[in-house]
C-alpha positions in Angstrom: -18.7 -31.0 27.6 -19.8 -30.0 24.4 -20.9 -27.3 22.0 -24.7 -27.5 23.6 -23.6 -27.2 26.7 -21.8 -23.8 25.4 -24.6 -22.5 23.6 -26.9 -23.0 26.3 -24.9 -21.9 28.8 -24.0 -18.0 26.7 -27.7 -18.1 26.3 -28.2 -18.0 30.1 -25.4 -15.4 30.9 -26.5 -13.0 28.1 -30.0 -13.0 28.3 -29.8 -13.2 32.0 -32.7 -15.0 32.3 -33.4 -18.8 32.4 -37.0 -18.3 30.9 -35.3 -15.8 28.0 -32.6 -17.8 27.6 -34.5 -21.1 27.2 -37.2 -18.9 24.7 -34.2 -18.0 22.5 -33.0 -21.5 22.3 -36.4 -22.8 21.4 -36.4 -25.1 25.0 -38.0 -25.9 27.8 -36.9 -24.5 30.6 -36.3 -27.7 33.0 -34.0 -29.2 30.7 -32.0 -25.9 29.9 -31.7 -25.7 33.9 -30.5 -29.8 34.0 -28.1 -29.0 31.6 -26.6 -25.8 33.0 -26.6 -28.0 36.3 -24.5 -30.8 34.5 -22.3 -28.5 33.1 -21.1 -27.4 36.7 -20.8 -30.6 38.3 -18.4 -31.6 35.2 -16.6 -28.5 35.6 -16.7 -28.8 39.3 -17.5 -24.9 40.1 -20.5 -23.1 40.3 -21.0 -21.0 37.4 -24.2 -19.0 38.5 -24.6 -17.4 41.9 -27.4 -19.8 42.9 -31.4 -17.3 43.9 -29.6 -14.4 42.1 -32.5 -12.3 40.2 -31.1 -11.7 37.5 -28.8 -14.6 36.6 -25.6 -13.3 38.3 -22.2 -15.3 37.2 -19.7 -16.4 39.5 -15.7 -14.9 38.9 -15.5 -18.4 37.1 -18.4 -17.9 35.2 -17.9 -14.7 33.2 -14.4 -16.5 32.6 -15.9 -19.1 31.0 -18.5 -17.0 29.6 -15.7 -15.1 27.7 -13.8 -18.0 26.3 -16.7 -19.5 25.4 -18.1 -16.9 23.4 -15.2 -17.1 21.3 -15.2 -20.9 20.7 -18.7 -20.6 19.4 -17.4 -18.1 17.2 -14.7 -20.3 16.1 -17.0 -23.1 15.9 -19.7 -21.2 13.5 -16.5 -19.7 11.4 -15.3 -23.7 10.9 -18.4 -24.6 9.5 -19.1 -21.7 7.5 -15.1 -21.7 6.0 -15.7 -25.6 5.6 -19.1 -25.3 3.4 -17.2 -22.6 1.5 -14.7 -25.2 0.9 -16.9 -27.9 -0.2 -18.7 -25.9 -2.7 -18.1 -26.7 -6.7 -19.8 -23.3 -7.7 -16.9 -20.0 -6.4 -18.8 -16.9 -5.5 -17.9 -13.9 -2.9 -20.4 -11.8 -1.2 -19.2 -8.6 -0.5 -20.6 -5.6 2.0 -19.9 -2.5 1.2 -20.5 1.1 2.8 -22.5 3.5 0.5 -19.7 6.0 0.9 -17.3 3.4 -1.2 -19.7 3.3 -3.9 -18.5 6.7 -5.2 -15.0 5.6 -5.1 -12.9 2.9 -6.5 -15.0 -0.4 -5.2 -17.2 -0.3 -8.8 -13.9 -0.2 -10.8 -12.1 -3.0 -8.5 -15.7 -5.5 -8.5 -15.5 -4.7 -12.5 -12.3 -5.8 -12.7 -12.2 -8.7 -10.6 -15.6 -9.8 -12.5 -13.5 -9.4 -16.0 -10.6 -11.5 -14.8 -12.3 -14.1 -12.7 -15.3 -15.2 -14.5 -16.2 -18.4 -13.1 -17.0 -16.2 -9.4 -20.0 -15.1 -8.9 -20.0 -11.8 -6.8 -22.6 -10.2 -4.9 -22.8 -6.9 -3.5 -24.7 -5.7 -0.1 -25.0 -2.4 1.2 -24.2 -2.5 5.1 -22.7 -0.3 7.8 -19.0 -1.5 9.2 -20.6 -3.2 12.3 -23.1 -5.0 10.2 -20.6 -6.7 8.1 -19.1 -7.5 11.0 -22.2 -9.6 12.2 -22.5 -10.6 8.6 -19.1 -12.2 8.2 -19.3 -14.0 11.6 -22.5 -15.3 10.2 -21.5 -16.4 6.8 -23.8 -13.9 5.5 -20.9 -12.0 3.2 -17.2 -13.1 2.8 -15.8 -9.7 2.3 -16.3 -6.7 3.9 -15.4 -2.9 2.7 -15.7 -0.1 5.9 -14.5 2.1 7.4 -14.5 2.0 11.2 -12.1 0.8 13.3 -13.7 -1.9 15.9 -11.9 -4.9 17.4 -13.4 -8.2 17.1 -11.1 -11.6 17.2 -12.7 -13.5 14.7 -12.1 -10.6 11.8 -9.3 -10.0 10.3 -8.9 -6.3 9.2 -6.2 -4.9 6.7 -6.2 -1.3 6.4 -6.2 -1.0 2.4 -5.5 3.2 2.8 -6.4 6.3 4.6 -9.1 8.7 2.5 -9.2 12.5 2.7 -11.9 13.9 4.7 -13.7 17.0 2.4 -16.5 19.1 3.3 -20.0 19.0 1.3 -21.4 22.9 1.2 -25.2 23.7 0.1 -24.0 25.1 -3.5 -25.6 28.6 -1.8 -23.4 29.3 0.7 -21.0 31.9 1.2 -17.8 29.4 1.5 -18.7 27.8 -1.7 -17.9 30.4 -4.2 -14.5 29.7 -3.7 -12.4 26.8 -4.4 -9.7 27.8 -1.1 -9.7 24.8 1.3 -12.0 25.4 4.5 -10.8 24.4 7.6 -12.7 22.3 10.6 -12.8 24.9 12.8 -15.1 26.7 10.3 -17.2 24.7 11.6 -17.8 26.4 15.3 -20.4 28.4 13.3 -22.4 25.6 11.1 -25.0 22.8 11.6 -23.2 19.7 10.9 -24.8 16.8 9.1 -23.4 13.2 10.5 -24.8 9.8 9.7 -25.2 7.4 9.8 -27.9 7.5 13.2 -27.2 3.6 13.6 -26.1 0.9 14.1 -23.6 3.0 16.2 -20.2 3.4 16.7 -20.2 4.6 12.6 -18.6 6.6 10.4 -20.7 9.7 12.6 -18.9 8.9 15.2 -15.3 9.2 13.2 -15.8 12.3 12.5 -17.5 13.7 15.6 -13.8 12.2 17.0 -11.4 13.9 14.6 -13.8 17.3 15.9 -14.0 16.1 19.5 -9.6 15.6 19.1 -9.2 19.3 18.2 -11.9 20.9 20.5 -14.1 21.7 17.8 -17.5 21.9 18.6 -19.8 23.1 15.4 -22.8 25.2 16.1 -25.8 22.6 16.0 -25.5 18.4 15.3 -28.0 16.8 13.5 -27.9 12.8 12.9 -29.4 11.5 9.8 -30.0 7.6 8.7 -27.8 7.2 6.0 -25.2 9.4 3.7 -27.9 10.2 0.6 -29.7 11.8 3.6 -27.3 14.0 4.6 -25.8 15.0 0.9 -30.0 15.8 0.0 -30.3 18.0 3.0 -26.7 19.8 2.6 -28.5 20.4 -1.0 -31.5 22.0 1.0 -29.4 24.4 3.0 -29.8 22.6 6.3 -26.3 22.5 6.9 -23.0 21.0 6.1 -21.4 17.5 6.0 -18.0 15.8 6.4 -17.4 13.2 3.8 -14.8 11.4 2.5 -13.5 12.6 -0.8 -14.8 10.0 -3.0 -18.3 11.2 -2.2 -17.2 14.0 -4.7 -18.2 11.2 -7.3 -22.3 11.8 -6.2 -22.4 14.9 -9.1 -25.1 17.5 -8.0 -25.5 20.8 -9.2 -26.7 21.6 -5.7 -23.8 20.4 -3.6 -20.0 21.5 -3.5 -17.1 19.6 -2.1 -14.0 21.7 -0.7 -11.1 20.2 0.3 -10.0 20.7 4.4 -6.8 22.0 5.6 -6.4 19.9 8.4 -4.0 16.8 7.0 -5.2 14.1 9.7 -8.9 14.5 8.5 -8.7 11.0 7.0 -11.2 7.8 7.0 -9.6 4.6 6.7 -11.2 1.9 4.0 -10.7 -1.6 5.6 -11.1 -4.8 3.8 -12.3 -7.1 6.8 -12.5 -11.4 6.4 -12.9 -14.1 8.6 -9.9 -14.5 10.8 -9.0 -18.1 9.1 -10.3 -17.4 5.2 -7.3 -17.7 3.7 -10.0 -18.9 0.2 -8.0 -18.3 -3.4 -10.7 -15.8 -4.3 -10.3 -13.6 -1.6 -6.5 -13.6 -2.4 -7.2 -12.7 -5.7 -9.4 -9.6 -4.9 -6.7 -8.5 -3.0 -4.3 -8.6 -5.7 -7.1 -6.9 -8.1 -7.4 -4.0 -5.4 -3.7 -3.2 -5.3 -3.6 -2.9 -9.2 -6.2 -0.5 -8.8 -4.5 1.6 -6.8 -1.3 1.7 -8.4 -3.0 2.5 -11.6 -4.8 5.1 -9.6 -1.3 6.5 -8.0 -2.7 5.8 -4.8 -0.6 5.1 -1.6 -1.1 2.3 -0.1 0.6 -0.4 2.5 0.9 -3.8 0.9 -0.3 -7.1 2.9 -1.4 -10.4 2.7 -3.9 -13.1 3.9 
């Protein structure tokens, strides 16, 4: 058995199609059936209910379908970790969700850049479930989001929990005053959540923390991106949540108020490959802690 016989066989079970399936893997379709066939006399079961329309997989089949997802995954992560390796040039590519822009990440990138030199660093804007993709890929090395989503190939380290604010069109009633608002002030206002997709996102953190305390706001519109939502809070179409770094996007149009409710938080995650252990992504690590403690930010403390 070997790594073909994986990749042809994942192809099959998630396109559910032998004609798709062979498309995708830039075959013929005889030889993609042949070696499907091979593969289940050598592990003598049957791993496709056979004149199923669409490919249905037998109990044995969406087990190994599972497991061997994930040693293509591994596979892909070993080559990409081992051409990292091998390279003479260091760089690190790092994703980044806009919302982090406005925060610390331009002060820790500056200051890694000042003490390391000889690394090149690039920076890619991309939602948490795109960096996901992107680190399975080799696309990035480093990832900076804020959802919580499970995947066994990434390793995520919670770096610290953000305060949740509200963004108010600088016209509105609430916003002459600098009081905290609450959430449940906003039973009576249009709510501005992004971004649209890739879903689940930072929209749906927030429509969580509302959905948690049976808050339901008056009207919920989805937007593409956050400098969507901040332009049309700045237009009077309603109100955003945000977390409080956003307060670092300066309008004249827009004001941020604080929110009562202490478990309004978004987490910022620093996400790797599950194996990366590389020296330059131990040493961001260290640059992002000094950061915070310079800052006076709380944080928990942990290693690669």
């Amino acid at each position: 058995m070997e790594l073909r016989h994986l990749r042809y066989f994942v192809a099959v079970a998630d396109e559910k199609n032998f004609t798709r399936a062979a498309e995708r893997l830039h075959i013929a379709q005889p030889p993609l059936s042949r070696q499907i066939q091979q593969l289940e006399e050598e592990l003598g079961v049957e791993l496709i209910e056979k004149g199923t329309r669409p490919v249905k997989l037998t109990e044995a089949g969406a087990f190994f379908h599972a497991h061997a997802q994930e040693l293509l995954a591994k596979a892909a992560e070993l080559k990409t970790m081992t051409q990292r390796v091998g390279k003479i040039e260091r760089s690190l590519s790092i994703g980044f969700v806009a919302s982090t822009l406005y925060g610390l990440l331009p002060r820790i990138v500056r200051n890694y850049r000042v003490r390391h030199p000889e690394v090149e660093v690039t920076l890619h804007e991309m939602t948490t479930m795109q960096q996901i993709q992107a680190l399975k890929d080799g696309a990035i090395d480093l990832g900076f989001g804020r959802v919580k989503s499970e995947d066994p190939n990434i390793r995520r380290i919670v770096l610290r929990e953000e305060r949740l604010v509200m963004a108010l069109p600088a016209a509105h009633p609430r916003a002459a005053s600098s009081d905290p608002l609450s959430l449940v002030d906003l039973q009576s206002e249009t709510l501005l959540v992004y971004p649209k997709a890739p879903r689940p996102s930072f929209a749906d953190q927030v429509l969580s923390v509302l959905s948690e305390r049976a808050i339901r706001p008056l009207k919920i519109i989805e937007v593409r991106e956050l400098q969507i939502a901040i332009g049309l809070v700045a237009a009077g179409q309603g109100v955003a949540i945000v977390p409080e770094s956003v307060q670092g996007m300066r309008r004249d149009d827009v004001v941020f108020r604080a929110l009562t409710d202490r478990h309004a938080v978004s987490p910022v995650m620093f996400s790797v490959r599950k194996l990366d252990r590389s020296e330059e992504l131990q040493k961001m690590l260290a640059v992002i802690y000094d950061v915070y403690d310079a800052a006076g930010i709380a944080y928990l403390r942990e290693t690669l």
